[in-house]
N, C-alpha and C positions, 0 to 999 in steps of 0.2 A: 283284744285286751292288752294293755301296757303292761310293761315288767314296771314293776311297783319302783318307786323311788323312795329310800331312806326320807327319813320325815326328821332334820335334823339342821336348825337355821343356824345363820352363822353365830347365835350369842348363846348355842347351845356350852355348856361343859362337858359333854362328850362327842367331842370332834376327831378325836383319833381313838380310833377302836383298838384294843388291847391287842398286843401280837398274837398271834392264830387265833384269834376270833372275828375277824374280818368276814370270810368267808360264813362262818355262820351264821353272822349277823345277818346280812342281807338274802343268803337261803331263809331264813326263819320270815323273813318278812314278804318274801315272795308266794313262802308255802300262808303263810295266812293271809296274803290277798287270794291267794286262789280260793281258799275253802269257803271265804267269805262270799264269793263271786259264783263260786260253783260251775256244773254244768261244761259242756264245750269252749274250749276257746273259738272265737270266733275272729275272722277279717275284715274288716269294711274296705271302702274307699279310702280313705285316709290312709290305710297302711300298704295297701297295694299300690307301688309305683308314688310312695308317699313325696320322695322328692323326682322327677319324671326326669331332672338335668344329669343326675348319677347313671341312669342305665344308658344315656343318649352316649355320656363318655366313656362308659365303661365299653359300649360296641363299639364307636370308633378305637379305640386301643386295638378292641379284638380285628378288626379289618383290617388294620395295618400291619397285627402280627399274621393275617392271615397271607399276604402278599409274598412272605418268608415263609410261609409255612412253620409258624412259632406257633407255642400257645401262650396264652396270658395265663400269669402267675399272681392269684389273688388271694390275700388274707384277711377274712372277715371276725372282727375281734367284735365279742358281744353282738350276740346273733341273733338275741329275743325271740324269736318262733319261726325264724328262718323268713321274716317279710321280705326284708331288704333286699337279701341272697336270692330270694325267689324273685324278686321282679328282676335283679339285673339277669338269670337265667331264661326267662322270658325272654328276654331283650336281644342275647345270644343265641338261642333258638333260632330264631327267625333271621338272625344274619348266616349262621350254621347251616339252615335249609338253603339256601337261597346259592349257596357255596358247593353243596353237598355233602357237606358233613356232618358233623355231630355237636351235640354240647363237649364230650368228653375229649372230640378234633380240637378244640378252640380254647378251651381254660383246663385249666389244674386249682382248685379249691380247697387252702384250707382254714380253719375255723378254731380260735379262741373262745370259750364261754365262761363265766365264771362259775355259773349252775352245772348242777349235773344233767346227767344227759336225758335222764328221767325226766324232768323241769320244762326242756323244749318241747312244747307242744302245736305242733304246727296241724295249721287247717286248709288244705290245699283248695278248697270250696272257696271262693270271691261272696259268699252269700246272697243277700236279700237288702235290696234300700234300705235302709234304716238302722242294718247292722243289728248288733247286741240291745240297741235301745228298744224294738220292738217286743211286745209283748207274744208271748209260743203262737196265741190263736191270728195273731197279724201277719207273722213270718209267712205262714204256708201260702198265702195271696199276695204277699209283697211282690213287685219284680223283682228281676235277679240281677245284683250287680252286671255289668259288662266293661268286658277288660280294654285298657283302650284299644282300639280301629288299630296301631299300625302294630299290632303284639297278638292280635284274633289269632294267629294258629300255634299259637304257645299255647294255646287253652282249649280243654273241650266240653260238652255238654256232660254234666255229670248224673247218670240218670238214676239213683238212690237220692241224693241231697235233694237235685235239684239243682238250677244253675249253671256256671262255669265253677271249672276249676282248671288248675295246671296241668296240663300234659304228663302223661306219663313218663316220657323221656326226662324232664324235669323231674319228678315224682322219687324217678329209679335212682337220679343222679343225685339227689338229697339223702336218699336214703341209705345208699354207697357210703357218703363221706360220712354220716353221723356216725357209722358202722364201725366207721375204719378208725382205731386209739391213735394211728400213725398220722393222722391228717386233722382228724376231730381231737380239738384238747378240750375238752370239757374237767368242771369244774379245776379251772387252772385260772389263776387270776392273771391278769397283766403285766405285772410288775413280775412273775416267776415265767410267765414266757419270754419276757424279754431276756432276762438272767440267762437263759436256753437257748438263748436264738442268736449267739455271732456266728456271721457270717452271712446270714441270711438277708435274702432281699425280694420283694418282688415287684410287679409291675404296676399291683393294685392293692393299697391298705385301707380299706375299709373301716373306718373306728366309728361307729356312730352312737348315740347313747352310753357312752363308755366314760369321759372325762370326770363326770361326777363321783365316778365308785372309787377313783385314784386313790385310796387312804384318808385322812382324816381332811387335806385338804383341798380334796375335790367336794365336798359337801358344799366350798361356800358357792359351789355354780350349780346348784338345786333348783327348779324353774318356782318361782318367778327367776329369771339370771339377775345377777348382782356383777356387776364390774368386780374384774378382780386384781384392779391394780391396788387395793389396798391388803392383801396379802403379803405385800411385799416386808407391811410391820410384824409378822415372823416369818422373818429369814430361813427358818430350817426348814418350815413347811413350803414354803416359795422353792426352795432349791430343788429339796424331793420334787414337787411336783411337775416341774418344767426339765429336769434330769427326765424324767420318765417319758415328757413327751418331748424331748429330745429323740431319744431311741426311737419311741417308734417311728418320726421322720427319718431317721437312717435307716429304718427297712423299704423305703421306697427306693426302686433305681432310678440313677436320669433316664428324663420321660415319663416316669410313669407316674399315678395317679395318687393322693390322701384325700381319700371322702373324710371329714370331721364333722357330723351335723352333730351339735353339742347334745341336746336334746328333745328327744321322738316328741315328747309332748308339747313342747313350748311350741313349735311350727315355726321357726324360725327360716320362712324359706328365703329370706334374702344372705342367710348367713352370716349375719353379721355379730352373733354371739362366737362364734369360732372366729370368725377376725378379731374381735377383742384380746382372746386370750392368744391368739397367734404371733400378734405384733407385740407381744411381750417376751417372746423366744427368742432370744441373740443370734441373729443370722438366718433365720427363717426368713423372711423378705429379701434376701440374695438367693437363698438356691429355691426357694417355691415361685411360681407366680399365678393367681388364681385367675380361673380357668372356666367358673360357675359358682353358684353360693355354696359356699361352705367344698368345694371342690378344686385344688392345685395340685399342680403338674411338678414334678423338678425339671427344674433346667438343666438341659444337657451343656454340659462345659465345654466351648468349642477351644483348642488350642491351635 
């Protein structure tokens, strides 16, 4: 199940939501897709390992810090039910085994949401073919998803559900950080963690499904995407918006990694909607250089 996206086009009159009710607004709308929807959240294919080129670079990072004995320092903003986070832990997993260590040897994790913590509802089960679209009496006979071949021991047979699901070491490590207020910011929006965060930096910023909730004008990048170089006919929203994603490129260190996939729905796997609004950033294209779709590196600045 997607986190709901505002239903609000660009020729709407209510493009910038009132001060502090921002956050309500899109809680309100989240809680009644759920209700409408009911029943478990569910995973499919599609969400597990949705973009397969993020976790491939997110292990190489981790292997190189493993050679130093470092860990990777990753911040995952807007976490939807914990898919994304979950397949790049998968991913780590199995470079962690292989090394002899652990997921909590190899990264440090922490997490922006803009819901509260009650909201995230993760389903560590991969399901049944078909996902949510089959009908209760189909599921029980469906096959069971399978995780891909090079990520099989991040996962085990789950024998209540049925199927795979993630690893307990996975499981324990999710359910650590949602725990901890010190690492997990839930319901904190973007724009107040960035206000909280100089000095900070890490090695892996995760934003994906996020650009759109940016205040009133991240609305005009709602899927279907709209180019949004006609923004630029108001200025004060153009400024706010590209200040905000300024920052969060300055939480990246050189070398390290910005996943931007604009958004979960649109499937954007060649990236090319995060290119659009990227090359509109004054000096993004000197210190990033991409790396994969919707996936850049900073440049380390050699003197």
């Amino acid at each position: 199940m997607e986190t709901p996206e505002l239903n609000i086009s660009p020729d709407s009159n209510n493009l910038v939501p009132e001060a502090g009710r921002y956050k309500e607004t899109v809680q309100s709308v989240i809680d009644n897709q759920r209700s409408r929807g009911g029943g478990k959240l569910e995973l499919d294919r599609s969400v597990i390992f949705r973009y397969p080129h993020d976790a491939q670079e997110v292990v190489s990072l981790v292997k190189e810090k493993l050679l130093s004995r470092e860990k990777v320092s990753l911040l995952d903003i807007g976490v939807g039910n914990l898919e994304e986070l979950s397949s790049y832990l998968a991913a780590i997993q199995v470079v962690a085994s292989q090394n002899h260590r652990t997921i909590k040897d190899c990264v440090n994790v922490e997490i922006v949401e803009l819901r509260s913590a009650e909201a995230v509802q993760p389903n560590f089960n991969l399901g049944k073919e078909g996902g949510a679209f089959l009908p209760d009496d189909q599921k029980k006979n469906a096959p069971a998803i399978k995780p891909p071949q090079e990520y099989t021991e991040a996962f085990v047979l789950d024998s209540e559900q049925g199927g795979y699901c993630f690893s307990q070491e996975i499981q324990g490590y999710l359910k650590d950080i949602t725990n901890n207020p010190q690492i997990a910011h839930f319901f904190t929006s973007l724009e107040d963690y960035l206000g909280d965060s100089d000095g900070q930096s890490f090695d892996v910023v995760a934003c994906n499904n996020v650009l759109q909730y940016l205040g009133g004008v991240g609305t005009f990048f709602l899927n279907p995407f709209t180019p949004p170089s006609f923004i630029k006919e108001s200025p004060e929203l153009y400024e706010e918006f590209f200040t905000v994603l300024k920052k969060i490129t300055k939480l990246v260190v050189p070398g390290g990694l910005l996943i931007i996939h604009v958004d979960r729905k649109s499937g954007d796997r060649r990236g090319e909607n995060a290119k659009q609004i990227l090359e509109l950033l004054p000096g993004f294209s000197a210190e990033f250089t991409e790396v994969a779709p919707a996936i850049y590196k900073r440049n380390i600045n050699k003197t």
